[in-house]
Each structure stands twice: as structure tokens, then as C-alpha cells.
C-alpha positions as CSV (number, residue, x, y, z in Angstrom):
1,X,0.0,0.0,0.0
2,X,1.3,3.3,-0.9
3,X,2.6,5.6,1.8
4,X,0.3,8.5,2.2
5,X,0.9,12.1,2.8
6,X,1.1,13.4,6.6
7,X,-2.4,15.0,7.0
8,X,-3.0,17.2,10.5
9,X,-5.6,19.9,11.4
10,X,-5.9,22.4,13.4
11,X,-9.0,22.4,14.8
12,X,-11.0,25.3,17.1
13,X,-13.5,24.6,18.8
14,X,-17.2,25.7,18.0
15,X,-15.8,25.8,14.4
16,X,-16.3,24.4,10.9
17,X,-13.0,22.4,11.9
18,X,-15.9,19.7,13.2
19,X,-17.1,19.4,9.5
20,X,-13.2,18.6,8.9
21,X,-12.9,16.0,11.1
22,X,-16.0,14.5,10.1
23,X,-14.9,14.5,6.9
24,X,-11.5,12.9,7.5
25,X,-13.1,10.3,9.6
26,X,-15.3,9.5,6.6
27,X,-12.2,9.6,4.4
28,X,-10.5,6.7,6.9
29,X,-7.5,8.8,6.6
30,X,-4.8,8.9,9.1
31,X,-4.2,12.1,10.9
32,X,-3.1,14.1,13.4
33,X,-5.2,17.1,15.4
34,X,-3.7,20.0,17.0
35,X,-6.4,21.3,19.0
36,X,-6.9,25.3,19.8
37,X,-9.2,26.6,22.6
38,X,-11.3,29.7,22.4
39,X,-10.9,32.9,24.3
40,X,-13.6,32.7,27.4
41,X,-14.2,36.1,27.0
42,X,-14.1,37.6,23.9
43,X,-14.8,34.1,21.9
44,X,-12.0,34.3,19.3
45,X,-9.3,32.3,18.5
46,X,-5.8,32.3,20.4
47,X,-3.2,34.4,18.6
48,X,-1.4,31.0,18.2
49,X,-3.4,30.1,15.0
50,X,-2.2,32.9,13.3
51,X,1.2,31.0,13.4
52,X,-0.3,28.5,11.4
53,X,-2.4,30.7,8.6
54,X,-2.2,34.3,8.7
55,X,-6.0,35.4,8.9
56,X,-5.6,33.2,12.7
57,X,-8.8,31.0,11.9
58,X,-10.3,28.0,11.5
59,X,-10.0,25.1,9.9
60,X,-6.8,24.8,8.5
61,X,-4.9,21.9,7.2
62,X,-1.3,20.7,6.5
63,X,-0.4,18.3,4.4
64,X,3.2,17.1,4.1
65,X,4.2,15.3,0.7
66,X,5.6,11.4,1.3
67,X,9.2,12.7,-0.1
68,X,9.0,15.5,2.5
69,X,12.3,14.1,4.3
70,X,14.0,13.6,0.8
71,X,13.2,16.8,-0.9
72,X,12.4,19.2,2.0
73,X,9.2,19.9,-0.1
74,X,7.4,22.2,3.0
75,X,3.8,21.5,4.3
76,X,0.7,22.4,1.6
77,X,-1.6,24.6,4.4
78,X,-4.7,24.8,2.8
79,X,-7.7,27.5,4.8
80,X,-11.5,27.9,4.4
81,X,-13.5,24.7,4.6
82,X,-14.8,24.4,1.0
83,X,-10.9,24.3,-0.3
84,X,-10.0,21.7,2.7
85,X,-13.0,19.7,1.3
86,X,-12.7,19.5,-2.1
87,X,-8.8,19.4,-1.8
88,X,-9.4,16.1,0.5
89,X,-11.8,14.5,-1.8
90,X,-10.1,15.2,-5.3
91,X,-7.0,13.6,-3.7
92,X,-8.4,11.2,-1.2
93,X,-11.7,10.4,-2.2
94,X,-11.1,7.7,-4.7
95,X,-13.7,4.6,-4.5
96,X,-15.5,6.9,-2.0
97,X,-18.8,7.9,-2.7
98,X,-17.9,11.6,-0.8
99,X,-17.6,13.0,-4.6
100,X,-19.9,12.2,-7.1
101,X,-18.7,11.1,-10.3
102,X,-18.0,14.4,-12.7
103,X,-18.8,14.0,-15.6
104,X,-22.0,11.8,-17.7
105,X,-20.5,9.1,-20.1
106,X,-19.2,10.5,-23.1
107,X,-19.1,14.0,-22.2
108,X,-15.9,14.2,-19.9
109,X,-14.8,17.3,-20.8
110,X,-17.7,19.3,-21.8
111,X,-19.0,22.4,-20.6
112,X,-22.7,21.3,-19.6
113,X,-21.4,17.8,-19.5
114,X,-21.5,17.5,-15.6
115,X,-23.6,15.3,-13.8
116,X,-26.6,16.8,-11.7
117,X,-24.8,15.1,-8.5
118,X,-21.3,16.6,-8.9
119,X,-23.2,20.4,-9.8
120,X,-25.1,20.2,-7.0
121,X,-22.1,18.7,-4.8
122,X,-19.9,21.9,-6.0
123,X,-22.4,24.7,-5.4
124,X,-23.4,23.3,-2.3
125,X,-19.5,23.7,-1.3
126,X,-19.7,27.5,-2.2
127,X,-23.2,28.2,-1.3
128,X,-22.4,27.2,2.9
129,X,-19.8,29.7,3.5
130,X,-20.4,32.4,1.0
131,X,-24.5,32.7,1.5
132,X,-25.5,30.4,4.3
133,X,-23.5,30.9,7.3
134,X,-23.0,34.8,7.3
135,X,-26.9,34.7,8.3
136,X,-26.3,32.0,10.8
137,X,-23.2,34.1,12.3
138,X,-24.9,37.0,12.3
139,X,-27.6,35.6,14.5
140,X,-25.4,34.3,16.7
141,X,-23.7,37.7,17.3
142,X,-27.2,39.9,17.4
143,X,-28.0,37.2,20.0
144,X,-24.7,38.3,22.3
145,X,-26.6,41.6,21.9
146,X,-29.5,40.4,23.8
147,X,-27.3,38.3,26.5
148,X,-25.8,38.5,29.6
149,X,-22.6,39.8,28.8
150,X,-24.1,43.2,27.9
151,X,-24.2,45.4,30.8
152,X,-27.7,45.5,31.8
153,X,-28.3,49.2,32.1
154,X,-27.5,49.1,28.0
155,X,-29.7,46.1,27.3
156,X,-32.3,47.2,26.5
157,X,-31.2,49.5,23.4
158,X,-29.1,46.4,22.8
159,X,-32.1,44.5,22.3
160,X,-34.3,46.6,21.1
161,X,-31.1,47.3,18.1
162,X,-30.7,43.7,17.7
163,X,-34.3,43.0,17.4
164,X,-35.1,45.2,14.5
165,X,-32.1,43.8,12.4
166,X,-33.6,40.3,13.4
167,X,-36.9,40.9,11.6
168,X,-35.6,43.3,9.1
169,X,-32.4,41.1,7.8
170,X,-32.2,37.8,10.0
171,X,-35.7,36.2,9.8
172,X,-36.8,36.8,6.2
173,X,-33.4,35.6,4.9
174,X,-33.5,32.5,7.1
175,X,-36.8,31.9,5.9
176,X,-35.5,32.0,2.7
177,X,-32.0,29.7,2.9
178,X,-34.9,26.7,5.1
179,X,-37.0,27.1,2.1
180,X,-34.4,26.5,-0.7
181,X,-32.8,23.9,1.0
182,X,-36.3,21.9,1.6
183,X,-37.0,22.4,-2.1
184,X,-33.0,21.8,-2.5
185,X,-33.1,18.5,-0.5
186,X,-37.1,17.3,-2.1
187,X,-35.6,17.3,-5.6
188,X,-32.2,15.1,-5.0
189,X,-33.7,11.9,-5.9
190,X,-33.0,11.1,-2.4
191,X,-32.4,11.6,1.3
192,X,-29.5,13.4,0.7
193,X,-28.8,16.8,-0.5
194,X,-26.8,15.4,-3.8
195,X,-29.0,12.2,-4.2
196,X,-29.0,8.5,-2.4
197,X,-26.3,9.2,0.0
198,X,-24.2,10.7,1.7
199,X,-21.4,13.3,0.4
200,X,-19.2,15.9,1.2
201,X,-21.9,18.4,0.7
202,X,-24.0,17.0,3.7
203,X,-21.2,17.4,6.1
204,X,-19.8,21.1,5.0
205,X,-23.6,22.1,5.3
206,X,-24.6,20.1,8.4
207,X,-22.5,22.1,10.9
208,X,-24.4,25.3,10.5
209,X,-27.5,24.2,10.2
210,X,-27.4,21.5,13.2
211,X,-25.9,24.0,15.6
212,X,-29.0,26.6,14.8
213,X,-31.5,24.3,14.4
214,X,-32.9,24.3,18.1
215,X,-32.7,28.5,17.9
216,X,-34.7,28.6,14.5
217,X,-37.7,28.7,16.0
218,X,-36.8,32.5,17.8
219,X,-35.3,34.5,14.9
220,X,-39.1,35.6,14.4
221,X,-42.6,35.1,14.3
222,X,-43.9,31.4,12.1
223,X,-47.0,31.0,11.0
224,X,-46.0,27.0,12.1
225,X,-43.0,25.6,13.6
226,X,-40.2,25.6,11.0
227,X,-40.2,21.5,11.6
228,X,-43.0,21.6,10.4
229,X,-42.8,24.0,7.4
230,X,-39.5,22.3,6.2
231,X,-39.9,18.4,7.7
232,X,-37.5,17.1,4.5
233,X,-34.8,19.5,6.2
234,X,-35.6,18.8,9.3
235,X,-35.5,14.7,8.6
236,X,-32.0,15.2,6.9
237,X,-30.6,17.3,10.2
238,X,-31.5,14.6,12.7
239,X,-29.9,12.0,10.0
240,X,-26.6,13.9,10.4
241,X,-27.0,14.7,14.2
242,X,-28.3,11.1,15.1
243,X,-27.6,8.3,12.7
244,X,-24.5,9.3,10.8
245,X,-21.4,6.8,12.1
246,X,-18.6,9.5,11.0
247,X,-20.3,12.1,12.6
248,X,-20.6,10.5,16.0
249,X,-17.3,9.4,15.4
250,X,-15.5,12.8,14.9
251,X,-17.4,13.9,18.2
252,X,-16.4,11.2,20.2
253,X,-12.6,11.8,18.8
254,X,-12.2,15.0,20.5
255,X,-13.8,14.2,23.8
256,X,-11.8,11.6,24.0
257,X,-8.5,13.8,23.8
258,X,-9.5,16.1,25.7
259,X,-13.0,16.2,27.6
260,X,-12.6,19.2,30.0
261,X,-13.3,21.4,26.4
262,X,-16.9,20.2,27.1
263,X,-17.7,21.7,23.5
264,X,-21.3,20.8,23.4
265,X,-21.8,19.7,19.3
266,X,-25.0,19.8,17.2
């Protein structure tokens, strides 16, 4: 068997690292985690990462070529999750179903020549970071707003401030992403956002999603539940929270290294 190249990432926690490691645990790659905690204050990232990649974020990966020790060929570190994931499965993925197949018979090559699987499997790589989560981190930080770290004789304007960009901005917009991805996830062919199983797609979009899903239901006022509104999403996050083997299996990996981080996941 051919030797493989040194894979390790750095992982943060409460960060799209998890979909990483997920992803490398579906991958059955070996690899090695350095593991970054969070300021308890202010929530960022230790000035450490920045060692790594400068923008001090997370996840970030390193991958040192077999002939490393021959050559002195340096580590490839490769930021932002949808270049970690398609980097990992264009190089890693082969026999795996994490990539669908490219192109249709006959038409490898071709513009228009891609198979519905692999176009949805690409935008859905692009679509996470550069429309979905923005709206998902936003709520999280108009929710600070409206917390207990906010002095309390401010609150109040705090709230009333965060409120308004809620149901201006927030709401209507998530409305919008739940919507697309139930029509999204109805018109597969399958249980999966790309078809009949599972891919790399499911896991860069199920950290966002699974982590929000409980505080859906405040960003604004439903005419139903949002369970009940979008129950094809909803069925496909408790897949990837609840019956997923790689998923429980990247969770369990970092409890196991190091409990006392008592990162609660999705």
C-alpha cells in the first residue's frame, strides 16, 4: 500500500473544523489534530493560529508530501472549509462515494457535460460559507446583543437594536435559505442533498445548520414551527445529528483527547 501524505488539522473549537474532522473520519484517513481553545471572554481564536495561517482562523490543514524528508518539499496549508474539502476528496476520495462522479459518459470534458450530482455537490460547497452561514453568524452575534454579557443598564437599546435587524435582515433571509434547501433536499432523488447518499456536501452544510436548528424557531414570528414547514430538512438534520457513524465518530474523537473542552456539538 502506498505511503500517504502526513495529514493534520488544526482544529477550534465551535468551528467548521468539526465538519473537517468529520470528513476525514469518513475519508479513513490517518491524521493528526492539534487542538486550539477559544478565548472565554471575547470568543476568538488564540493568537497562536495565526502562526499557522495568517487570517488566525479555523480550519486549517497541512499536508506534508511522502518525499518531504528527501526533498524538503514544506507543508501544503490549505484555509477555508470548502478548499479543505474539495482538496481532500479530489485527492483522497477515490472509491469513496464523498464526490460524485463528474462528468455523464461520453461527455468528460464538456462544458454542460456534468452530472446533476457533482453540480449540485460543488455549489453546495460554495453556497455554505459564502450565502448560508453569514446569516447563521450574524444571528449568533445579534444574540450576544441580547445576552448576559451586555451590561444591563444598556440592554435594553441592545435588544431593542438587535431586534429590528432580526426581523428586518435575520428572519426573512432564514426563511428563505430553510425554504431552498427543503426544495433543495425534495428534488435530489434522495435523502441526501446530492442524491441516495451521503457526500461531502452533507457534512460542509450540516454544521451550521445542526448547531441553529434548536434557535430557529426564535429569529421571528412562524405561522407553524419551521419543523413543520421544512420536515424534509428537518429529517435530513436529525440523519446527520443522530444516525451518521462518521459524525458520532469525529465527536467522540475530541472528547476523547481532551473532555474538559466540554464543547457541546449539534
Amino acid at each position: 500500500m502506498a505511503q500517504q501524505p502526513k495529514v493534520k488539522l488544526y482544529w477550534l473549537e465551535k468551528s467548521r473544523a468539526q465538519s473537517i474532522l468529520w470528513l476525514l473520519e469518513e475519508l479513513k484517513l490517518d491524521y493528526e489534530l492539534e487542538l486550539f481553545h477559544r478565548n472565554k471572554e471575547t470568543m476568538l481564536a488564540p493568537p497562536e493560529l495565526k502562526k499557522i495561517h495568517a487570517l488566525g482562523k479555523s480550519p486549517v490543514i497541512s499536508i506534508t508530501p511522502t518525499d518531504a524528508a528527501t526533498t524538503g518539499a514544506k507543508p501544503i496549508v490549505i484555509a477555508e472549509t470548502g478548499f479543505i474539502t474539495q482538496y481532500l476528496c479530489e485527492h483522497f476520495a477515490q472509491g469513496a462515494a464523498l464526490m460524485p462522479k463528474r462528468y455523464r459518459d461520453g461527455q468528460e470534458g464538456q462544458a454542460g457535460g456534468e452530472t446533476e450530482e457533482w453540480m449540485r455537490w460543488q455549489y453546495f460547497l460554495h453556497y455554505t460559507e459564502g450565502s448560508l452561514m453569514p446569516v447563521l453568524i450574524m444571528a449568533m452575534v445579534l444574540g450576544n446583543l441580547k445576552g448576559p454579557k451586555v451590561p444591563f443598564f444598556v440592554r435594553p437599546l441592545t435588544t431593542m437594536i438587535a431586534n429590528q435587524i432580526f426581523s428586518a435582515f435575520v428572519f426573512p433571509n432564514t426563511k428563505t435559505h430553510l425554504a431552498f434547501l427543503e426544495q433543495q433536499i425534495s428534488t435530489s432523488g434522495g435523502d441526501y442533498m446530492c442524491g441516495t447518499h451521503l457526500t461531502a456536501a452533507d457534512i460542509v452544510l450540516a454544521f451550521g445548520l445542526v448547531t441553529a436548528k434548536e434557535q430557529f424557531s426564535t429569529f421571528g414570528k412562524w405561522e407553524q414551527p419551521p419543523e413543520k414547514l421544512y420536515p424534509k430538512l428537518w429529517a435530513w438534520m436529525d440523519r446527520m445529528e443522530n444516525q451518521e457513524p462518521g459524525y458520532q465518530k469525529s465527536v467522540e474523537k475530541i472528547k476523547t483527547i481532551d473532555s474538559s473542552y466540554g464543547v457541546k456539538f449539534p
